[in-house]
N, C-alpha and C positions, 0 to 999 in steps of 0.2 A: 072061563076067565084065565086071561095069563099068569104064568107063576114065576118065579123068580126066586133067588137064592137069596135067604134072608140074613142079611149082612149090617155089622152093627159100624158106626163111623165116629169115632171119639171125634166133644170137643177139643177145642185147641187154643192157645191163646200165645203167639210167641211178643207180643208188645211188652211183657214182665223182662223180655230179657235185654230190650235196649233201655236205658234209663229215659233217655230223652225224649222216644218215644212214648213213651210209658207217660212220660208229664204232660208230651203236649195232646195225646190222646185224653187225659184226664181234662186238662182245659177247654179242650175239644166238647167235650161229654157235657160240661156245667154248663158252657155254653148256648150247649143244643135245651138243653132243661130249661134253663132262664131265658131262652128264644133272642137270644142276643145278637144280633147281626151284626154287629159290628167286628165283634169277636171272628164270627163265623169267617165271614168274607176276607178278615186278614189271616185265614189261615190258607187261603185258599193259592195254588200258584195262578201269575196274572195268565198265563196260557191255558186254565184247567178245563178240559174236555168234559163234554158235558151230553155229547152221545155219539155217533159213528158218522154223522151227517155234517163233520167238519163245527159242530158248534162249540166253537172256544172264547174261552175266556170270562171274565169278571161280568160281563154286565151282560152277555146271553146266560149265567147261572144266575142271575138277577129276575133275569127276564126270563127264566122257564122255570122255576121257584116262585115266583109274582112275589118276590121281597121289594118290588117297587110299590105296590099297591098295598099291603095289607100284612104287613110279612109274622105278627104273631101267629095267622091260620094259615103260614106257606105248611105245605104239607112234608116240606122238607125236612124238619124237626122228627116228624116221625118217621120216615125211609133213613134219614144218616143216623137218630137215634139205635136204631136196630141194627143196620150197619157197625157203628161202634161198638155197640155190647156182643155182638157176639164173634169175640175175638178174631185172629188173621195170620198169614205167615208173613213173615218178616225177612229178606234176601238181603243177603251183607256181599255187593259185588265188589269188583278192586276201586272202581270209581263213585259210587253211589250206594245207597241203602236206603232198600224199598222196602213196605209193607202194604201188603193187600187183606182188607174187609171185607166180609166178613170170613168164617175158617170156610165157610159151603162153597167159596168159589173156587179152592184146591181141593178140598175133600172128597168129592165122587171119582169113587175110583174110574180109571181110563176105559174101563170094559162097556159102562155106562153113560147114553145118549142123554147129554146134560140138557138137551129140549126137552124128555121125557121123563126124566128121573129127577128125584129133590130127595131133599133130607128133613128128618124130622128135629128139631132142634131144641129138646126137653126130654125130661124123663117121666114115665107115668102119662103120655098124653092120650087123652081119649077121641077115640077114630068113632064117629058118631053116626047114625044110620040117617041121618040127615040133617043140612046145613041150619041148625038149632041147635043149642046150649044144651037145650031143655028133651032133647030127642035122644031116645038109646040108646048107650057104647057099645058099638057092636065088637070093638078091641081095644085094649092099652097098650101102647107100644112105647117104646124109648129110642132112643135113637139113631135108628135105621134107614134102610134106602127105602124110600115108597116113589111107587109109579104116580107123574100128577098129569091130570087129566085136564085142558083146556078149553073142552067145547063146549061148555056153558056158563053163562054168567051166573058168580053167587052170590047171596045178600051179606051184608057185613054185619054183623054182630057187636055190639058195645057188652064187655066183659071187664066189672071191674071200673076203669077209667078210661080203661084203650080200645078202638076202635078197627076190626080188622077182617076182611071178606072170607069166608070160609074157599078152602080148598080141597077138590075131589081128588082125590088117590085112591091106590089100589097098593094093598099091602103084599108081601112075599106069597102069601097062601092063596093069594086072589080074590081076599075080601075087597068089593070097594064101601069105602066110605068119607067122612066129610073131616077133616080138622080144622080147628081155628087159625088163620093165618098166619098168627104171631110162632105158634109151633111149628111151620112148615116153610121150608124156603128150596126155590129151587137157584141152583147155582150162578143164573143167566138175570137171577132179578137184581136191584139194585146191588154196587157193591164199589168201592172206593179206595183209588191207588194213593199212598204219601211215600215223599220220596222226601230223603235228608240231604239237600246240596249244602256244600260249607257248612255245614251246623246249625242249618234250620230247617225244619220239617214243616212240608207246604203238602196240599192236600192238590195230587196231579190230574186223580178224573173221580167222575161221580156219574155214572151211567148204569142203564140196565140194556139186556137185549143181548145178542150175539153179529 
């Protein structure tokens, strides 16, 4: 098996250091809890990119979210909930001031092929000998770079109250094994730009993929 340098990746959270930020991400947050649409979509800018294929704007995130049809089970709630919590960097240019969700999307370092590599994004997580709760740790790791592995499809697991597919990785020493989704993220999966014009922070893209 391949090995690799085992390398550790603090979180990060710079949204504490804009105020305004800091508010309308909390607004952001109750919002996504309370599955409030209304909220959501006036946070949104009316151009917001919504994947690489040219889809912009308010009513293709409507329509590829299904917030027309049924929007308490858009699955949306929980991709930008997870996005939001797990903090982001924040760029103060001469014209504008951005911040990007979650911290994984700057965090792996440059040496590392962000198709291949992800982060683990807890401490104490259990690396399981298979995609079950209830199955072995074959390691506890904190968080580090692990190799993630995409050729197979895995079952998703309800833990708790949240719902989320287990992912195969391969850790520094060359163990592989299985974590639970919610503890693994790779830097290319979802992840969310807001940018502050004149003094309001609007939500610019909301995409995964490279």
């Amino acid at each position: 098996p391949k090995t690799f340098a085992n390398v550790e990746v603090a979180f990060y959270d710079d949204a504490p250091k804009d105020a305004s930020l800091f508010a309308f991400r909390n607004n952001l947050l109750k919002a996504v809890e309370a599955r409030d649409v209304k909220t959501l979509l006036g946070a949104l800018d009316p151009t917001i990119l919504n994947g690489f294929d040219g889809q912009e704007g308010i009513d293709e995130f409507k329509k590829k979210w299904k917030l027309n049809e049924n929007p308490s089970a858009s699955p949306v709630w929980k991709e930008l909930g997870e996005v939001l919590r797990l903090g982001g960097k924040l760029n103060k240019g001469e014209n504008e001031t951005f911040f990007i969700a979650p911290y994984v999307y700057y965090a792996l370092p440059e040496a590392y092929d962000e198709s291949e590599f992800g982060l683990v994004v807890g401490e104490g997580v259990n690396v399981r000998a298979k995609p079950d709760e209830t199955s072995e740790a074959v390691a506890k790791v904190g968080r580090i770079i692990v190799r993630l592995f995409t050729d197979e499809k895995l079952p998703e697991s309800k833990i708790g109250d949240e719902s989320f597919p287990w992912r195969k990785v391969g850790l520094p020493d060359g163990t592989i094994g299985y974590i639970w989704g919610k503890y693994v993220r790779s830097p290319i999966d979802y992840r969310a730009g807001f940018n502050n014009q004149s003094g309001q922070w609007k939500m610019t893209y909301f995409l995964q993929g490279d």
